[in-house]
DOLO-880641 format. One record per residue: residue number from 0; z negated, x, y negated of N, C-alpha, C in turn. Coordinates in steps of 0.1 Angstrom, whole numbers. Layout:
BEGIN
i	n.c3	n.c1	n.c2	ca.c3	ca.c1	ca.c2	c.c3	c.c1	c.c2
NUM	Z	X	Y	Z	X	Y	Z	X	Y
...
# end
This chain:
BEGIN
i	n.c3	n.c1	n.c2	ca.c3	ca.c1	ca.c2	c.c3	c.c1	c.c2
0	264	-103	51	254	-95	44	246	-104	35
1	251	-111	23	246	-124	20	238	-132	26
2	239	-135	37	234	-147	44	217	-140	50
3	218	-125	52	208	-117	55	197	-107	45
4	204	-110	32	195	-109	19	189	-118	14
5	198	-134	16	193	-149	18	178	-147	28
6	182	-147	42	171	-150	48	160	-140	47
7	159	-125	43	150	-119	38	143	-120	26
8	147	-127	15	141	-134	7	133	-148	11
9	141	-154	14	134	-164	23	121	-166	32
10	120	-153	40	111	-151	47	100	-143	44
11	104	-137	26	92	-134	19	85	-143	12
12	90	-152	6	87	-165	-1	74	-169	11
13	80	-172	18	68	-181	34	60	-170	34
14	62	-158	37	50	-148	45	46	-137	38
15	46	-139	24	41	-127	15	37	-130	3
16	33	-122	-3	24	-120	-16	35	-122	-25
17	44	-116	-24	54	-118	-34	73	-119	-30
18	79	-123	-42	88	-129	-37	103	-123	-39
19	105	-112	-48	114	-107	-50	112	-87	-49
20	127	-81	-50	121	-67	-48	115	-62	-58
21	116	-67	-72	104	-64	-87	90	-65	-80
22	88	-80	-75	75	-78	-74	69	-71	-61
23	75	-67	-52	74	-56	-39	72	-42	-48
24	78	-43	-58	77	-21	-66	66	-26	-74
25	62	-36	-79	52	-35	-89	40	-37	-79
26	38	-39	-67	29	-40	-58	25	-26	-56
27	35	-18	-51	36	-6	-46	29	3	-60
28	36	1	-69	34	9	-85	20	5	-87
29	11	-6	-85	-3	-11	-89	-13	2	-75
30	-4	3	-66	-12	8	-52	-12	25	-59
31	1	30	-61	1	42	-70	-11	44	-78
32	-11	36	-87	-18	40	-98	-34	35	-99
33	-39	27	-94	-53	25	-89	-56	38	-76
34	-47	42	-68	-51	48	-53	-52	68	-60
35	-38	68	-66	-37	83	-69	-32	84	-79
36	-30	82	-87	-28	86	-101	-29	99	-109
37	-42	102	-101	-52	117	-106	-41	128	-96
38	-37	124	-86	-25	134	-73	-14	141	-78
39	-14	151	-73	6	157	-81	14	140	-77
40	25	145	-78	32	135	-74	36	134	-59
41	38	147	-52	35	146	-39	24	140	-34
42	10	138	-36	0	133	-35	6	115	-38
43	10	117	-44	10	99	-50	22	97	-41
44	33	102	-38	44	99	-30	38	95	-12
45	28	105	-8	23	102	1	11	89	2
46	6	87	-5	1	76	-8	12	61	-7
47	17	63	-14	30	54	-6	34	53	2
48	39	67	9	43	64	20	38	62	31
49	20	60	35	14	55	42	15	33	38
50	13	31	27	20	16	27	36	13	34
51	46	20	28	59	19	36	56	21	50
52	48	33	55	45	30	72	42	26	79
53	28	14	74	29	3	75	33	-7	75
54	41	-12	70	52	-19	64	62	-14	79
55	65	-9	82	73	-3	94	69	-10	103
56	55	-7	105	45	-5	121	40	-25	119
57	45	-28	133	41	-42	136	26	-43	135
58	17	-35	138	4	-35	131	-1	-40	119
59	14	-41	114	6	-44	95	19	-56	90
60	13	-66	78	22	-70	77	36	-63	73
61	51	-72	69	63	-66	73	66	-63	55
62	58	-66	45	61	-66	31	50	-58	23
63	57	-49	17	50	-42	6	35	-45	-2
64	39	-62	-9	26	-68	-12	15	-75	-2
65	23	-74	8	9	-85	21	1	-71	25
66	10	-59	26	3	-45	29	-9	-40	22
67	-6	-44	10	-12	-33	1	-24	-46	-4
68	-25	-56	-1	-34	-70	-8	-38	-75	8
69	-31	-71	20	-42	-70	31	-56	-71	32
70	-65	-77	41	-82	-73	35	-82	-72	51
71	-77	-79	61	-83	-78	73	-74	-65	83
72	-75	-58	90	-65	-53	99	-55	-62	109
73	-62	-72	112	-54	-80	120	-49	-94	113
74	-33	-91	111	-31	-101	103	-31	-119	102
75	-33	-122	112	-38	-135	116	-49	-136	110
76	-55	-131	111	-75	-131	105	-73	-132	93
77	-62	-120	87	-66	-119	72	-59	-132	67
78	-49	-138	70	-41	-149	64	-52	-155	68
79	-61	-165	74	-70	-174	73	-82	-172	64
80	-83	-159	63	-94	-155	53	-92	-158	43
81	-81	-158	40	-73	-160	23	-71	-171	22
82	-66	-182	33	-67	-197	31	-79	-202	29
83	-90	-193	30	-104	-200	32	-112	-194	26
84	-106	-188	12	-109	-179	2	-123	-171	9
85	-125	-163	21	-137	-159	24	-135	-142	20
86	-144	-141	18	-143	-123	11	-138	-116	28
87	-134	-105	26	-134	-97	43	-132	-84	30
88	-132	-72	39	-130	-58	39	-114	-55	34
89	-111	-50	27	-101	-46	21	-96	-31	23
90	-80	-34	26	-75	-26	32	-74	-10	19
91	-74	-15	9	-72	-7	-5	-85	-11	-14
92	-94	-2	-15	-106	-4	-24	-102	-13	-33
93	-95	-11	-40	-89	-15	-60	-91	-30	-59
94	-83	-35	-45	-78	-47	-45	-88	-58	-44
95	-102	-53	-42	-114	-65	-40	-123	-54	-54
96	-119	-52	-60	-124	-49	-73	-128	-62	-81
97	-139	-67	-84	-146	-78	-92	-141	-76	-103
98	-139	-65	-107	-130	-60	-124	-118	-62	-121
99	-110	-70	-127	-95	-71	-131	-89	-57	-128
100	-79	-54	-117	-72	-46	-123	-59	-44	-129
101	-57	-50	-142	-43	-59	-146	-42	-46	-153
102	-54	-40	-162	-54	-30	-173	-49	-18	-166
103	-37	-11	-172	-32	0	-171	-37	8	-184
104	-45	11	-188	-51	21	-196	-41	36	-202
105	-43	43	-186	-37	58	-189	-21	48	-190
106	-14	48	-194	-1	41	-199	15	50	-195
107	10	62	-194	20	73	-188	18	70	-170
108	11	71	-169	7	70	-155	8	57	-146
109	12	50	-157	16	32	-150	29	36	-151
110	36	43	-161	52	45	-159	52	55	-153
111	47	64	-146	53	73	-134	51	68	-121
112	38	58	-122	39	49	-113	48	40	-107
113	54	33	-119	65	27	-116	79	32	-112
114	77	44	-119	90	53	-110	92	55	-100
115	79	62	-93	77	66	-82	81	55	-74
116	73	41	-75	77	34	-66	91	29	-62
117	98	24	-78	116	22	-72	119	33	-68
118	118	47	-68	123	54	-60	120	54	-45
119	104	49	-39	103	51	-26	108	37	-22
120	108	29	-28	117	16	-25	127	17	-19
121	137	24	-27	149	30	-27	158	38	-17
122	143	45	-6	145	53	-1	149	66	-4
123	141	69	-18	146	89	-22	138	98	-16
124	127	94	-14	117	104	-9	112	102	7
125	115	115	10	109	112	27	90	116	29
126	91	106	39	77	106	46	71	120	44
127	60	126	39	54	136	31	44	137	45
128	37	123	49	25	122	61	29	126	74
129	38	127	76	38	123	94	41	113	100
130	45	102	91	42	89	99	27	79	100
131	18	86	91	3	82	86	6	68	84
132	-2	62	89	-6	45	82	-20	43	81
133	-30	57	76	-44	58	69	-40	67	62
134	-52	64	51	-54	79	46	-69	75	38
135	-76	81	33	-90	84	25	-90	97	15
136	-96	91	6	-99	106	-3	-116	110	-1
137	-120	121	4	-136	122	8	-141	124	-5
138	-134	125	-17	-142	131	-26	-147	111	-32
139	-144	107	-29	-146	88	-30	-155	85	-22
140	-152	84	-11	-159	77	3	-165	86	14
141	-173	83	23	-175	88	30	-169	89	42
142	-168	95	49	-157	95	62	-157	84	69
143	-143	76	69	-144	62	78	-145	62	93
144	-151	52	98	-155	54	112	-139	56	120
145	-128	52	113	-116	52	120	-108	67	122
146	-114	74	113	-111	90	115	-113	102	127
147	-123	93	131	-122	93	146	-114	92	156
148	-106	87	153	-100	72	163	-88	80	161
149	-79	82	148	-66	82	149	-65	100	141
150	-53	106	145	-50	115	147	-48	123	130
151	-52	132	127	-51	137	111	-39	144	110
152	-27	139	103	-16	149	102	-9	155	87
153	-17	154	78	-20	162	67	-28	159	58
154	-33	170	50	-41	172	40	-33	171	21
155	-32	162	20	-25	164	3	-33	162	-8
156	-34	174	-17	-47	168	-26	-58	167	-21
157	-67	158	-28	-78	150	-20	-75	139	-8
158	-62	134	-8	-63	124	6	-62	134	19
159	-68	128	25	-69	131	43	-54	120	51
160	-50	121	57	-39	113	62	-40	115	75
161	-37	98	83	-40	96	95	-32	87	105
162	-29	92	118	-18	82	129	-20	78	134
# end
C-alpha cells in the first residue's frame, strides 16, 4: 500500500499542478468558490462533482489541479501551451482571470468552500449530475456551442449539467 501512495505522489509531482492531497482540496475549494459560491450547497457539490468526473474520465487530466487549471480540452495541447506560456481557452472562466484570484473576500464562503471540498475528496458526497463532465451557468454566459453535442442530465440552481 505504501509503495502505491509512493508512486501516486510521485506521478503527481511529474504530471500535475500540484503535489500533495492539501493542495488537490485547495484546488478543488478555489473551483468551489470562484465557480458557485452564490449555489445551495447542492449546487456547489455538483459543481465539483463535474471536476471529480473528469478526473475519472480519460478525457481529462487524472488530478484535481491539472482539471480545474486545464485551458485546452485535449491534454497534450494544453501541456505545450503552458510550456510555451501561449494563452488558449480555459476550461474554468476564473482561471485565465487577468485579476488575481488569491483574494477570498466573502471569507465564510472560502471556508465552506474548503469543507466541501475535503469532504468530496473524501468521497462523502455522491455524484448530484449524472456522471456530467460540463456544466454552464446561463445566467453568465451564453449557451456553449458544446451543449449541443453532449447530453443534459440536470438542472441545479443556475448550472445546466452535461455528458
Amino acid at each position: 500500500m505504501k509503495f502505491i501512495i509512493s508512486l501516486y505522489f510521485l506521478l503527481l509531482s511529474i504530471f500535475s499542478y500540484a503535489n500533495d492531497y492539501d493542495e488537490q482540496t485547495i484546488c478543488l475549494a478555489q473551483n468551489i468558490y470562484h465557480e458557485a459560491r452564490g449555489e445551495s450547497t447542492e449546487g456547489q457539490i455538483a459543481v465539483s462533482n463535474v471536476v471529480i468526473n473528469r478526473v475519472e474520465s480519460k478525457q481529462f487530466p487524472n488530478d484535481i489541479c491539472s482539471v480545474v487549471y486545464q485551458r485546452n480540452q485535449i491534454e497534450i495541447i494544453d501541456k505545450v501551451l503552458k510550456l510555451l506560456r501561449i494563452p488558449a481557452f480555459c476550461q474554468f472562466a476564473w482561471t485565465c482571470d487577468p485579476i488575481s484570484n488569491d483574494s477570498y473576500k466573502d471569507s465564510e464562503s472560502w471556508k465552506n468552500s474548503q469543507r466541501l471540498a475535503r469532504e468530496i475528496v473524501q468521497g462523502v458526497h455522491d455524484d448530484l449530475t449524472n456522471g456530467a463532465t460540463h456544466y454552464f451557468n446561463p445566467m453568465k454566459v451564453p449557451t456553449p456551442h458544446w451543449a449541443n453535442v453532449y447530453k443534459k442530465t440536470i438542472v441545479i440552481g443556475n448550472h445546466h449539467f452535461y455528458k
